[in-house]
C-alpha positions as a printed Julia matrix, in Angstrom:
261×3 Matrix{Float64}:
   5.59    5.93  -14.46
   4.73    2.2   -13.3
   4.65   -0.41  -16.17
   2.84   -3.71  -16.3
   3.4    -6.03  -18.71
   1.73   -8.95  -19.25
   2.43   -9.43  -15.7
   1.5   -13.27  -14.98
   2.42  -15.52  -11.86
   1.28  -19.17  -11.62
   1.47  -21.57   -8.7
   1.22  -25.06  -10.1
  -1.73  -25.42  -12.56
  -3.09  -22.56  -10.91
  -3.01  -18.8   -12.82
  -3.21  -16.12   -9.78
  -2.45  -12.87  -12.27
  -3.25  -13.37  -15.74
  -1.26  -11.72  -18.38
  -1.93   -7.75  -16.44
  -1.07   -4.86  -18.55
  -1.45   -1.53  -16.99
   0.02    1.63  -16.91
   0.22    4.25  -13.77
   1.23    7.36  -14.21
   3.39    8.75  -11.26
   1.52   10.41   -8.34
  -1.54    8.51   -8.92
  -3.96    7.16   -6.01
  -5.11    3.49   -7.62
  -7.49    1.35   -5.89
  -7.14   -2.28   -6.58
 -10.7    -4.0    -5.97
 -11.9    -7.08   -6.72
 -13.5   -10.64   -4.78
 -11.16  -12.61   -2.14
  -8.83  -15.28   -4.36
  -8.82  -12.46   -7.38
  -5.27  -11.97   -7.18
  -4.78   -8.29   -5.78
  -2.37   -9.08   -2.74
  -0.08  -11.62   -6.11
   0.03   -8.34   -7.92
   1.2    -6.12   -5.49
   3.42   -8.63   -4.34
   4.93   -9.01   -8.1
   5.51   -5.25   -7.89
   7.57   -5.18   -4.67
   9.83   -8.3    -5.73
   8.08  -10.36   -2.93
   7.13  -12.66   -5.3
   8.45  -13.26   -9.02
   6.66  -13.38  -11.7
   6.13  -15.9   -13.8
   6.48  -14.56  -16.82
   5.54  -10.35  -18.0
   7.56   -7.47  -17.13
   7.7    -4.48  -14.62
   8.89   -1.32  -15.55
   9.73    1.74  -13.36
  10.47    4.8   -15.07
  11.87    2.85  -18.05
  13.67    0.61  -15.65
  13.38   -3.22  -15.82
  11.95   -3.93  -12.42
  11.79   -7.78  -13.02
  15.72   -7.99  -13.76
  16.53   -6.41  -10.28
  19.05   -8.95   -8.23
  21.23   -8.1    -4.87
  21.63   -5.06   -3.9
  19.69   -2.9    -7.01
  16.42   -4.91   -5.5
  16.71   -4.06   -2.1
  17.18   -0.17   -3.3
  13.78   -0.99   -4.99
  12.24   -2.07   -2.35
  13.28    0.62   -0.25
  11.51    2.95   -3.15
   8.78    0.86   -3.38
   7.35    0.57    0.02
   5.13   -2.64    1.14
   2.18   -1.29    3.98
   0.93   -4.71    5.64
  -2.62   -5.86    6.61
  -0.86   -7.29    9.9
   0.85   -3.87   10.54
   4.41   -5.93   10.36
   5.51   -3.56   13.62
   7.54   -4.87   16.67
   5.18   -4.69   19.04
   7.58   -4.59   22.56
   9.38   -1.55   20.78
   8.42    2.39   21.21
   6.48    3.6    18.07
   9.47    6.15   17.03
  11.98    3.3    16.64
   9.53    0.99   14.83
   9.21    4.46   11.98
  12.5     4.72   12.1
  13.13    1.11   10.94
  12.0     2.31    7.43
  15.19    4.29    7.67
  17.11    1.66    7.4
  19.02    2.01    4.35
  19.34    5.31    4.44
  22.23    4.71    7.78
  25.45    2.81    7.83
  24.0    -0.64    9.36
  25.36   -0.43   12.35
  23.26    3.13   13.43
  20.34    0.39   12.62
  21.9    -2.68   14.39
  22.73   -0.67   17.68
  19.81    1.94   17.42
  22.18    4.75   17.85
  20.19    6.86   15.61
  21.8    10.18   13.45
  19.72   13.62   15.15
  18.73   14.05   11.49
  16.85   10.36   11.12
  14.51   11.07   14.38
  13.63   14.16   13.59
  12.13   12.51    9.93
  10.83    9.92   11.57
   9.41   12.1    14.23
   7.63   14.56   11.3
   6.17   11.9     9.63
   4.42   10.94   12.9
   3.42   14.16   12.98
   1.77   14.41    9.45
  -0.9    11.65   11.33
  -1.13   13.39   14.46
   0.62   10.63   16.27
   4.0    12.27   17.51
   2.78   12.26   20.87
   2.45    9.07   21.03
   6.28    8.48   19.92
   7.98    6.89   23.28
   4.35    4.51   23.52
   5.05    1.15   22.84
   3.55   -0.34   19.31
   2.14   -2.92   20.93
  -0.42   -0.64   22.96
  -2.04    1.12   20.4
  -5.07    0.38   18.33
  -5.31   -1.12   15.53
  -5.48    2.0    13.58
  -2.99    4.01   14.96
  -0.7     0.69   14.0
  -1.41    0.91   10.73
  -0.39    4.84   10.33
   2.41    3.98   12.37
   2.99    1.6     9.31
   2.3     4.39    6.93
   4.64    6.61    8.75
   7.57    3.83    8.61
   6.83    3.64    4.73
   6.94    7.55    4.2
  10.48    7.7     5.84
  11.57    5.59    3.52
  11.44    8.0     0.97
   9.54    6.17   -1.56
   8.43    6.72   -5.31
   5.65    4.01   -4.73
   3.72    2.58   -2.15
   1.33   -0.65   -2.4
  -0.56   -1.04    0.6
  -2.43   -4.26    0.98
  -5.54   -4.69    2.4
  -4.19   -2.07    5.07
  -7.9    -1.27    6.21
  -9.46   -5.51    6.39
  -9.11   -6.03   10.21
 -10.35   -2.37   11.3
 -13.49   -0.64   12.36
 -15.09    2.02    9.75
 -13.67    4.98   11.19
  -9.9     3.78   11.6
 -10.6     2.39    8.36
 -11.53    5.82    7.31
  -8.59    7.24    8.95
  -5.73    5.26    7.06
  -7.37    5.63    3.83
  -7.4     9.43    4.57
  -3.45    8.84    5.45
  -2.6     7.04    2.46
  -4.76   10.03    0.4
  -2.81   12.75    2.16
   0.86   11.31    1.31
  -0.52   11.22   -2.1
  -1.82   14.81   -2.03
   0.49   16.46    0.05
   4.24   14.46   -1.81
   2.9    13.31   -4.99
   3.93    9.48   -4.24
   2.14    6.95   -6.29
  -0.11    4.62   -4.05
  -1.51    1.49   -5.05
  -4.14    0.0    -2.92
  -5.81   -3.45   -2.42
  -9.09   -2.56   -1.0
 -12.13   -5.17   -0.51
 -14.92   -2.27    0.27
 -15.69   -0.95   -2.93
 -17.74    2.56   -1.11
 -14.0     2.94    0.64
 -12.63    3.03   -2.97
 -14.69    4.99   -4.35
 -14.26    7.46   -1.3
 -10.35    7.64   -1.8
  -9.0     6.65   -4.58
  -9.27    8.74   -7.86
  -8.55    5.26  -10.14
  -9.85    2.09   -9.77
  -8.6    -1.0   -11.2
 -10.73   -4.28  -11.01
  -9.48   -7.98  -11.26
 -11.17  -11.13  -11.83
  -9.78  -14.81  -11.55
  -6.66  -13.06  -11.93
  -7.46  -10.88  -15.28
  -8.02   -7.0   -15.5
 -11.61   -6.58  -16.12
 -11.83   -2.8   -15.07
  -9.82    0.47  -15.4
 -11.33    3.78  -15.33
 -12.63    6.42  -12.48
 -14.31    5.61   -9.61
 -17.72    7.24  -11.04
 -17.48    5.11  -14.37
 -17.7     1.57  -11.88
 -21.3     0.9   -12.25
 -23.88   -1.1    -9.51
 -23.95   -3.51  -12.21
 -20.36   -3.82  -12.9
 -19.2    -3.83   -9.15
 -21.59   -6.63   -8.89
 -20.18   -8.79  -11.3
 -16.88   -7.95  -10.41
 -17.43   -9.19   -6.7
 -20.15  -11.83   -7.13
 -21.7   -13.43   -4.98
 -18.98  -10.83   -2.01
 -20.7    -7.88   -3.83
 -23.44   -7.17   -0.34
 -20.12   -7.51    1.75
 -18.16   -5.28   -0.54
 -20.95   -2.67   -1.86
 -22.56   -0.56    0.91
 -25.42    1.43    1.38
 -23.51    4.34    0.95
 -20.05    5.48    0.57
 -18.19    6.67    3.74
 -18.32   10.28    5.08
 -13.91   10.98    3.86
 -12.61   11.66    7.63
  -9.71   14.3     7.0
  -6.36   13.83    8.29
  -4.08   16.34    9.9
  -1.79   18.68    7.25
């Protein structure tokens, strides 16, 4: 279970997450939705360590998140797994070796430093390619691919880490509807199919709705929603996103586009 409480960061006289208390239960799919500036990508950030908070606690399974220093945070990280908007991939590198980067402290460092790889490692990272339907593309360079199929390579770099939590950030903002689709339906399956927790920041509120079985909605930096996907009214999604809420609310949610068991 993933504790919040009174989470709160600051930057000058400015209050980016006020005071958040929320509680997710492990193996949960959350959507994080709110207007640009509401402070989703600050909260996820607080949860990873990338940024401290200013004042509040985390709590993983009972343990102090917030308290982490050295070497216990970079454990958490590893079992909290960041998924980028940007992808974060080395681009001149193949696609196998950019997965297997997320199995980086799971190797002495210098199987990492020299790329000399254990049998046992490839064949992880090369499953977890797999679970996307992107093995093939394995000995491709990054760089090459589309923008979706970075972002699952992403996914699949975050799944060999081995992770009780993943917070993706905006993972879907720079791509079409139907890679968008596609990485949503990625981050649903590792859900489904390993019982991971996912938290997501998510600006399209149909995409949401689509995927995620919780949503949780922020405002100037305050939790002003919590509660299933079917109890977010018109009304409500409205005021949550302002005067974003034609950009974030479609006509209609998105057909779910299913990814490969």
């Amino acid at each position: 279970m993933l504790e919040l409480q009174g989470l709160t960061r600051c930057f000058g006289a400015v209050t980016a997450v006020d005071a958040v208390t929320l509680t997710v239960p492990a193996g949960q799919m959350v959507g994080v939705i709110g207007r640009s500036g509401a402070g989703k990508s600050t909260l996820l950030r607080m949860i990873n360590r990338l940024t401290d908070p200013s004042s509040g606690r985390i709590l993983h399974r009972g343990r102090d998140i917030t308290a982490l220093r050295g070497p216990a945070l970079r454990r958490w990280r590893t079992g909290c797994a960041m998924i980028f908007q940007q992808f974060n991939l080395a681009p001149r590198l193949d696609v196998l070796t950019n997965v297997l980067v997320g199995r980086v402290n799971h190797v002495p460092a210098w199987r990492a430093l020299t790329r000399l790889w254990p049998e046992a490692d490839r064949a992880i990272a090369l499953s977890a390619l797999a679970q996307f339907d992107m093995a093939q593309l394995a000995a491709q360079r990054a760089g090459s691919l589309s923008g979706g199929q970075q972002q699952r390579v992403a996914i699949a770099r975050a799944l060999v880490q081995e992770p009780q939590v993943i917070l993706a950030d905006e993972p879907v903002a720079s791509l079409d509807p139907r890679n968008a689709a596609l990485v949503m339906g990625a981050l649903a399956a590792i859900n489904r199919d390993f019982g991971i927790t996912v938290l997501v920041n998510i600006h399209s509120l149909d995409l949401a709705r689509a995927y995620c079985e919780r949503l949780v909605g922020l405002d100037a930096g305050r939790l002003v929603f919590d509660g299933p996907a079917a109890a977010l009214t018109e009304a409500a999604a409205r005021r949550l996103y302002g005067l974003e809420a034609a950009e974030a609310v479609g006509a209609e949610a998105p057909s779910r586009i299913p990814v490969p068991a």
